[in-house]
N, C-alpha and C positions, 0 to 999 in steps of 0.2 A: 520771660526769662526762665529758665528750664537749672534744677537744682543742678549741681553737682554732684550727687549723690543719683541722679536718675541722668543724667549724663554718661556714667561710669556704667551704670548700667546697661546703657544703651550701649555703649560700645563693646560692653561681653556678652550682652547676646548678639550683635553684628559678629562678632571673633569666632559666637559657637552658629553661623549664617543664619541668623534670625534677621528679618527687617521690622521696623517699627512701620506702625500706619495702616491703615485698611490693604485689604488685597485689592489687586486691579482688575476689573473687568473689562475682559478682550472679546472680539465679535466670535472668539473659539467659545467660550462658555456654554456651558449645558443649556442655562437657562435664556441666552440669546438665540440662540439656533432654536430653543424652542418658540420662543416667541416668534421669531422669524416663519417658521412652519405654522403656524394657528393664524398668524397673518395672511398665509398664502390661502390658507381656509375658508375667509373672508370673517373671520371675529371682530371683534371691534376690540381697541386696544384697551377699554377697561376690563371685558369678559378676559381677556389675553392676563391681566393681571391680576384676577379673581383667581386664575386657574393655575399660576403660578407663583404664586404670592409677594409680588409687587403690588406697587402703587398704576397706578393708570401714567404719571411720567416716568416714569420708572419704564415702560412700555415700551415708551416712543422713544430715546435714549437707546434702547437695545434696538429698535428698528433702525433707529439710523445709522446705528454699527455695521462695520461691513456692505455689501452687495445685497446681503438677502436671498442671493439664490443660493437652492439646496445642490451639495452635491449627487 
């Protein structure tokens, strides 16, 4: 159950176009399309998220986003 006082809140930062919640990640992101090219390199998806600073599923999650091919 969520106060009313953070209710109201919520709704005037929705009025000034704020959303609540994490952002979303789409196969557009920086950091998919990178992992997607380090993939194409032949890494392995933990070095992939050494080098990016994900977790190892974290990885595979952005590999399965999209196609994978570069444009």
């Amino acid at each position: 159950m969520i106060s009313p006082v953070a209710v109201s809140g919520m709704a005037v930062a929705a009025a000034n176009g704020r959303k609540a919640g994490r952002r979303e990640v789409t196969a557009e992101s920086n950091a998919v399309k990178r992992a997607h090219e380090l993939r194409a390199l032949g890494l392995k998806p933990a070095d992939i998220g050494k080098m990016i600073g994900s977790s190892r599923a974290t990885v595979y999650r952005y590999l399965s986003m999209g196609s994978g091919e570069l444009a």
